[in-house]
C-alpha positions in Angstrom: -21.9 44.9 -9.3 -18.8 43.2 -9.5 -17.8 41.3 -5.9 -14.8 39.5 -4.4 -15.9 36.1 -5.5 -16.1 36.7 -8.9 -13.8 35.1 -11.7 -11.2 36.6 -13.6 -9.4 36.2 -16.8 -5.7 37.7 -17.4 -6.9 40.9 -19.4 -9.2 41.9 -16.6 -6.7 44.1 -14.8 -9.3 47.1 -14.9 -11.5 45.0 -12.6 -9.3 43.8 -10.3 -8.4 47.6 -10.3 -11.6 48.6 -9.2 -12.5 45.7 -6.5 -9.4 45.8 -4.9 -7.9 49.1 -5.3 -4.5 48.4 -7.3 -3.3 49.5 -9.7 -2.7 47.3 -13.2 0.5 48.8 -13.7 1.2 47.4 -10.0 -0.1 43.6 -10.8 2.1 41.0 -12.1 -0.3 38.5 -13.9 0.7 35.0 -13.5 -2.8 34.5 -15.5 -2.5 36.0 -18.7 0.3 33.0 -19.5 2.4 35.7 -21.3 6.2 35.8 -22.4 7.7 37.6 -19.0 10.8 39.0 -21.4 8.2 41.0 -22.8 8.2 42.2 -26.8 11.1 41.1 -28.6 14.1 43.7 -28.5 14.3 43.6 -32.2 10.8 44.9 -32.5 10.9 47.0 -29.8 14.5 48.9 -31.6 13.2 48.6 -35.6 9.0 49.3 -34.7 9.3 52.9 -34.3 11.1 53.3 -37.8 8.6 51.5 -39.7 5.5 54.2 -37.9 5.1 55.5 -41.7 3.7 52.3 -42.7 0.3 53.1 -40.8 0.0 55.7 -43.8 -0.7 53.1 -46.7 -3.1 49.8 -46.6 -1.1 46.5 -46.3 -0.5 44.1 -48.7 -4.0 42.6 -49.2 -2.4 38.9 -49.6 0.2 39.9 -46.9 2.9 38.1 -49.3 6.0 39.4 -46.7 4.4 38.1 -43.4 3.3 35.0 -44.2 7.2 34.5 -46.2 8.2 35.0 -42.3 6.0 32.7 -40.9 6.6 30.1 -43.8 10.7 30.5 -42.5 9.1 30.2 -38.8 7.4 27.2 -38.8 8.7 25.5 -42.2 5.0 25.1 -43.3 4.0 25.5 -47.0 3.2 29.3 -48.1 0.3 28.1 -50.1 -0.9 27.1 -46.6 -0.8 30.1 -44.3 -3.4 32.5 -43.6 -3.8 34.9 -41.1 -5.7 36.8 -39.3 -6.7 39.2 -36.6 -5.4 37.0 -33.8 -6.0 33.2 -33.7 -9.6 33.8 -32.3 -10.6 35.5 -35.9 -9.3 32.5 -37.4 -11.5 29.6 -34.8 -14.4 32.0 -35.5 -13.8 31.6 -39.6 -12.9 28.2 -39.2 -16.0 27.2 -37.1 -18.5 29.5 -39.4 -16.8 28.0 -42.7 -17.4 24.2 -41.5 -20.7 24.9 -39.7 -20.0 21.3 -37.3 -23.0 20.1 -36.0 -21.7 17.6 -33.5 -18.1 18.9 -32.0 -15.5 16.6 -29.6 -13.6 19.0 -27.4 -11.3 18.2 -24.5 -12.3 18.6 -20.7 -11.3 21.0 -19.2 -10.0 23.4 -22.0 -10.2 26.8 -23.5 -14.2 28.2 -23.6 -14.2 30.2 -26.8 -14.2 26.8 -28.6 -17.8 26.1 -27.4 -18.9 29.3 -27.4 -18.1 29.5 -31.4 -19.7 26.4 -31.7 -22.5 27.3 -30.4 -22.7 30.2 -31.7 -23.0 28.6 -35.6 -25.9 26.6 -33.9 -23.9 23.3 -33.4 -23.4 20.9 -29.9 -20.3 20.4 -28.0 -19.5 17.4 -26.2 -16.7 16.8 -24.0 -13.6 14.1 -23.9 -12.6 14.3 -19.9 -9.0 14.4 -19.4 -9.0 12.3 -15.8 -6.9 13.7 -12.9 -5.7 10.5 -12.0 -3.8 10.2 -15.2 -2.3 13.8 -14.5 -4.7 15.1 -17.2 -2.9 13.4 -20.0 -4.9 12.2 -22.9 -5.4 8.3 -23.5 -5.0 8.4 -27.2 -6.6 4.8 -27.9 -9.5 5.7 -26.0 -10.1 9.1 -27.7 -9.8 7.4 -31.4 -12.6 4.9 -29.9 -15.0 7.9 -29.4 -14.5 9.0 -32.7 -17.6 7.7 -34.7 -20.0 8.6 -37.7 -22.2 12.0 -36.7 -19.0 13.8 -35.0 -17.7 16.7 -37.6 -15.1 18.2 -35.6 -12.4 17.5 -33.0 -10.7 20.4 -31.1 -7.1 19.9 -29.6 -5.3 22.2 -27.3 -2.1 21.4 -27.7 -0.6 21.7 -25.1 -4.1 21.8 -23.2 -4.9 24.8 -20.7 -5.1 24.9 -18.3 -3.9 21.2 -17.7 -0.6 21.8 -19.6 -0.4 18.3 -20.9 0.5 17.5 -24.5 0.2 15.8 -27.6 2.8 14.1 -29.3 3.2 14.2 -33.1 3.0 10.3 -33.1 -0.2 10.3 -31.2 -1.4 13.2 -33.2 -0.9 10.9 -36.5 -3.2 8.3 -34.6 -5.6 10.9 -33.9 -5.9 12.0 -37.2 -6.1 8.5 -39.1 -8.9 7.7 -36.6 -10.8 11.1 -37.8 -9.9 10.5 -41.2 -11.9 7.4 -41.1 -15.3 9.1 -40.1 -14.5 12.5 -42.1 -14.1 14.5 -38.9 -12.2 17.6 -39.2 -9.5 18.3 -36.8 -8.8 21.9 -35.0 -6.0 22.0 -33.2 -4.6 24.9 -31.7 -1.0 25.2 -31.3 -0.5 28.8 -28.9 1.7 27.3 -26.5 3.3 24.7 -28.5 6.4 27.0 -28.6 7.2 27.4 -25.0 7.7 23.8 -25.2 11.2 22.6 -24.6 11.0 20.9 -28.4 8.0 22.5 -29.9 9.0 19.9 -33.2 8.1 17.0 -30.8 4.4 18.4 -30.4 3.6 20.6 -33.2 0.7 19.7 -36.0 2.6 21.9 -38.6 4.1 19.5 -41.1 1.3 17.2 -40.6 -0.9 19.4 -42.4 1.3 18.3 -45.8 -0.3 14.8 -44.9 -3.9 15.2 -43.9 -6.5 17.6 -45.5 -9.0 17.6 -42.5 -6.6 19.7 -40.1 -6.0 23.1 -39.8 -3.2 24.3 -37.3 -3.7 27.4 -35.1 -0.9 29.6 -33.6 -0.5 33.8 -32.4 1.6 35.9 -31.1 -0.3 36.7 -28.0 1.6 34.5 -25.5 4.7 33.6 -27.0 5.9 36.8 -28.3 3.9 38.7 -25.5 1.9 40.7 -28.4 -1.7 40.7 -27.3 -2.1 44.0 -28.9 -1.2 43.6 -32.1 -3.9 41.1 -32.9 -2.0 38.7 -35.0 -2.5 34.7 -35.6 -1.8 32.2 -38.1 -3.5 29.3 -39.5 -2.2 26.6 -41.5 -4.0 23.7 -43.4 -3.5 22.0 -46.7 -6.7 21.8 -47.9 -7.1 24.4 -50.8 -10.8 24.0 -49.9 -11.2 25.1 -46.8 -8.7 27.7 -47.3 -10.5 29.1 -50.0 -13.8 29.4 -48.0 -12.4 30.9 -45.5 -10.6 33.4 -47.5 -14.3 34.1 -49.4 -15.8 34.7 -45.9 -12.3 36.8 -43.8 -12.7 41.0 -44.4 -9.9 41.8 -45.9 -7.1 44.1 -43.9 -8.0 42.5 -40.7 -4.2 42.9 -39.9 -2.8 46.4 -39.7 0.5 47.4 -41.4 2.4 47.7 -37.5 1.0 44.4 -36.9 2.4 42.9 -40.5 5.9 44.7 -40.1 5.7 43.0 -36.3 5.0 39.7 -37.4 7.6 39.9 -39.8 10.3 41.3 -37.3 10.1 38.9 -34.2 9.5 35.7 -36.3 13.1 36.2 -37.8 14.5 37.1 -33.7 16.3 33.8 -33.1 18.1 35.0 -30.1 15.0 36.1 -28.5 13.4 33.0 -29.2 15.9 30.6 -27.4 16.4 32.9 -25.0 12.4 32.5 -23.9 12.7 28.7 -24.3 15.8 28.6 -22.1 14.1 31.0 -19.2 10.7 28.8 -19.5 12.0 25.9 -19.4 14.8 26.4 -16.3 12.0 28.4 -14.4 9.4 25.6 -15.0 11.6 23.0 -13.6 12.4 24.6 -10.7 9.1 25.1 -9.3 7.8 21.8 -10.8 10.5 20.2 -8.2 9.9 23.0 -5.6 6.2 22.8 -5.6 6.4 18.8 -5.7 8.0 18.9 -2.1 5.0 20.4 -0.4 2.4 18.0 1.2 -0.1 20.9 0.6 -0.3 21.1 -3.3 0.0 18.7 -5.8 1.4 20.4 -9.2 0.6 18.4 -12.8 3.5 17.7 -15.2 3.9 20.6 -17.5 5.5 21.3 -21.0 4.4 24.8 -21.7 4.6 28.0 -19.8 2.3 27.2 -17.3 1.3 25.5 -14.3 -1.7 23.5 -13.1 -1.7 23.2 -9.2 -4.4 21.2 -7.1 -4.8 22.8 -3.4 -4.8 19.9 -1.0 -4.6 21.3 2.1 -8.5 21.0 3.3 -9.3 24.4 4.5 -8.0 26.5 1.4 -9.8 27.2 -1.6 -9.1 28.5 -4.8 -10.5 31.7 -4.7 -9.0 32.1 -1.1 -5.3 31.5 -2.3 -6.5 33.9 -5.4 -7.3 36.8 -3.1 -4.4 36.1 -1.1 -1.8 36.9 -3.7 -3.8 39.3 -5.5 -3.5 41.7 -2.3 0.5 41.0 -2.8 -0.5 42.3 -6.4 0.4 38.9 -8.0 -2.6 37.7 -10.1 -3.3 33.9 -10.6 -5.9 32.0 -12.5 -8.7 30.5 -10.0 -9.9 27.0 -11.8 -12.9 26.6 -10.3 -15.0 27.5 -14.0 -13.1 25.2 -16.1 -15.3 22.1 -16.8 -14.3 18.8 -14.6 -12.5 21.2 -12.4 -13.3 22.5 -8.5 -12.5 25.0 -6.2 -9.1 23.3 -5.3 -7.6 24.2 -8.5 -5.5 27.3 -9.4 -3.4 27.9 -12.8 -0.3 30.0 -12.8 2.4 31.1 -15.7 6.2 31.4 -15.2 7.5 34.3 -14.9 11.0 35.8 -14.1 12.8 33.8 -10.7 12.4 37.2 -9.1 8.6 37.1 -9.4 8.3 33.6 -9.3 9.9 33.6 -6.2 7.2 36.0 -4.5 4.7 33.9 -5.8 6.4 30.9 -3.7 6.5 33.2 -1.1 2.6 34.0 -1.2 1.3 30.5 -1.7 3.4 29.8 1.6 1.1 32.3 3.8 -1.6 29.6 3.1 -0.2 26.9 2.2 
């Protein structure tokens, strides 16, 4: 039986349905970290004509799609595979290397772990400390690495902390790992709300260093959960052959292909996100810094990490307060290293954004 104190992730909109009586099409989900200009117009005006499509199978090697993402992201063709999502591709990855002893950050995405785990390997976490606003000591981290560790997982940028690698600190990280054979995971699917993604993303590293593989989807960014689409880029012929020996094949459908292909090539689109994330994110970073009841952690993504300071209020409090204004924010209080006075938000449009200000005032 489901109850009021439970947690919730952004997709669980049927839930929040049935605890709280409203309707999903009525909830604006400032948890689910996903592009507020919705699908890109191109796809949404050329989709429809390309409905044939679902008649035939799709190219097996998906030659056209991953031409696209080549001219997206500049990385090597030989490079890129993809998959049904970016979580299809962690769950290859993690099953093809089989890592014993794993380093992931603290707090951070769960289904790293859990596909850890689930290949029969440890995790062990690298704390990202609160008094540093959650961003990563690079020296420190390369002094953890050691023989016995096979894999390091990066979140870059991290959620729900929001805080970032840079490329020159990546290299460190990588030499470090290099040393000790430890293979790097690092996945990029927030990198481009970032104000200069080319300041932060992995991508052309992997033409440098063969123990890193680069993760990226379409889910947040292009606001495609649906279409079950990721990348992967790496170059180690190695790996990418194993993985290809163990992936199904077809595990993208031809909509999903003719998608990918579409809104990687929508340049307007594109900046036009980057422009409303950015502008929005500002604002309520400077907002939100004024208030002597929150404190808010620097951000370069599309999210927010906000710590509740004001003694009576909790996390799950200021959760149900919004969510009975139908506005839907992330509750921290699971995330390892993290409490009940920590909530996680998106941006969304000023309109919406606005309300949420609005709501976080009746309690805050």
């Amino acid at each position: 039986m489901l109850k009021h104190k439970d947690h919730f992730h952004g997709s669980d909109l049927e839930k929040i349905e049935e605890i709280y009586g409203i309707k999903k099409e009525d909830i604006t989900s400032f948890s689910a970290n996903v592009n507020p200009l919705g699908i890109s117009p191109l796809l949404r005006e050329t989709l429809a004509s390309h409905v044939d499509a679902i008649s035939t199978y799709p190219d097996r090697d998906y030659t056209k799609l991953r031409k696209s993402i080549c001219a997206y992201t500049g990385a090597q063709f030989e490079n890129i595979i993809v998959g049904n999502g970016s979580t299809e591709l962690i769950s290859l990855f993690i099953q093809t290397t089989h890592p014993e002893k794993a380093l992931i950050l603290g707090p951070t995405y769960s289904e790293y772990e859990r596909e850890i785990a689930l290949e029969g390997g440890h995790t062990l976490y690298y704390p990202l400390k609160e008094e540093n606003n959650f961003q990563m000591d690079v020296n420190d981290l390369c002094a953890q690495m050691k023989d016995g560790l096979d894999l390091l997982v990066l979140c870059n940028p991290n959620n729900p902390t929001a805080s970032a690698i840079s490329r020159k600190d990546m290299r460190k990280i990588l030499d470090a790992a290099l040393q000790f054979g430890i293979a790097v995971m690092v996945d990029e699917t927030y990198a481009e709300f970032a104000p200069d993604d080319r300041k932060i993303s992995s991508i052309p590293l992997t033409n440098n260093y063969n123990n890193l593989i680069v993760l990226r989807g379409i889910s947040k960014f292009f606001a495609a959960p649906g279409l079950r689409l990721g990348y992967a880029v790496t170059g180690n012929p190695d790996l990418l052959k194993y993985i290809n020996t163990k992936k199904n094949p077809w595990t993208i459908n031809s909509l999903a292909e003719i998608a990918g292909c579409i809104m990687f090539s929508d340049k307007e689109y594109i900046e036009k996100t980057r422009t409303l994330i950015t502008t929005e994110r500002e604002r309520l970073l400077s907002l939100l810094s004024s208030w002597d009841t929150v404190k808010v952690y620097p951000s370069c993504t599309n999210f927010i990490l906000m710590k509740i300071l004001k003694e009576d209020v909790t996390s799950d409090m200021l959760f149900d307060c919004c969510i009975r204004r139908g506005l839907m924010i992330r509750d921290c209080s699971t995330f390892p290293f993290l409490d009940s006075s920590y909530v996680r938000f998106c941006v969304m449009s000023p309109e919406k954004n606005d309300e949420l200000m609005k709501a976080f005032k009746e309690l805050l």
